[in-house]
N, C-alpha and C positions, 0 to 999 in steps of 0.2 A: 407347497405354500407354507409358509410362518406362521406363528402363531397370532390370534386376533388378542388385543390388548383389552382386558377388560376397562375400561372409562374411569370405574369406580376405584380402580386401583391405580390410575396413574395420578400424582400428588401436583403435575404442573395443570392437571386439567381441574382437579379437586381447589386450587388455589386460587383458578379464575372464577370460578364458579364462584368460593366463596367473595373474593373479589366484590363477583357482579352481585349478588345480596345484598352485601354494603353498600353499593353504589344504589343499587333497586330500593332501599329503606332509604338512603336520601334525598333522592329523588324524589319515591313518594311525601316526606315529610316536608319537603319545598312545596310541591305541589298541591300539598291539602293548608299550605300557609298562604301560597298567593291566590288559590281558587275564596277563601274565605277573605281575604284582604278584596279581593272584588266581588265579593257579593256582602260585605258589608257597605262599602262605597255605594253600589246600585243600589242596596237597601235605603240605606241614607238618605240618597237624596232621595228618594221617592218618598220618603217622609216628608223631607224639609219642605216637597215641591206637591205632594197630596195625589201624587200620583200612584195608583189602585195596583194590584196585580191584572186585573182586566185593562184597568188602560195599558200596560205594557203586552200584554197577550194579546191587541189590537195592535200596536205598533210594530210588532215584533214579528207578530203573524206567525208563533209559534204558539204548540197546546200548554193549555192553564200548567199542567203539570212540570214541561219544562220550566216556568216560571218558577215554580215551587222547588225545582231542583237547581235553580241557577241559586236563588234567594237562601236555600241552605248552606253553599257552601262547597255542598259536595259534587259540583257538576265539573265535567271537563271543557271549559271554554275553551273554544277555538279563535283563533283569531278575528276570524269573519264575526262574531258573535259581539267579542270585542268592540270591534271598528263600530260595529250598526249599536249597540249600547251606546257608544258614544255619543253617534251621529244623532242617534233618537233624543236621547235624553240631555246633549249638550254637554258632557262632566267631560273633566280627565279621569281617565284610569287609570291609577297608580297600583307598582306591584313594587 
């Protein structure tokens, strides 16, 4: 049998890898701009409309805390979460 390649020392593997980092900090930095672009929007209107974090943890029928984590910014919205934001609250979501 041949010899096993160490990973670490092959440069076309070490270039994807860096590669996919670059791409991974992108990605992430999209993602923490469109998760906060929609939870200022849901924020928002929930002012303009006086509507509670309890009334959305009724509508939503999700726990207080996911509310607390959609509203930061920092939550990974799913589509579905999306669509029923919507639906509940009436708004467009823009990203």
């Amino acid at each position: 049998m041949g010899e096993f390649i160490h990973l670490s020392e092959y440069d076309a593997l070490d270039e994807t890898r860096k590669f996919l980092e670059q791409e991974s900090d992108f990605l992430t930095d999209e993602f923490v701009a469109v998760s906060l672009q929609i939870s200022a929007q849901v924020h928002g209107f929930m002012q303009i409309q006086g509507i509670t974090k309890e009334n959305l943890v009724e509508c939503m029928d999700v726990p207080f805390e996911t509310i607390d984590s959609w509203l930061s910014g920092i939550h990974d919205f799913t589509i579905s979460e999306i669509i029923r934001l919507r639906n509940i609250l009436g708004i467009v979501i823009e990203y």
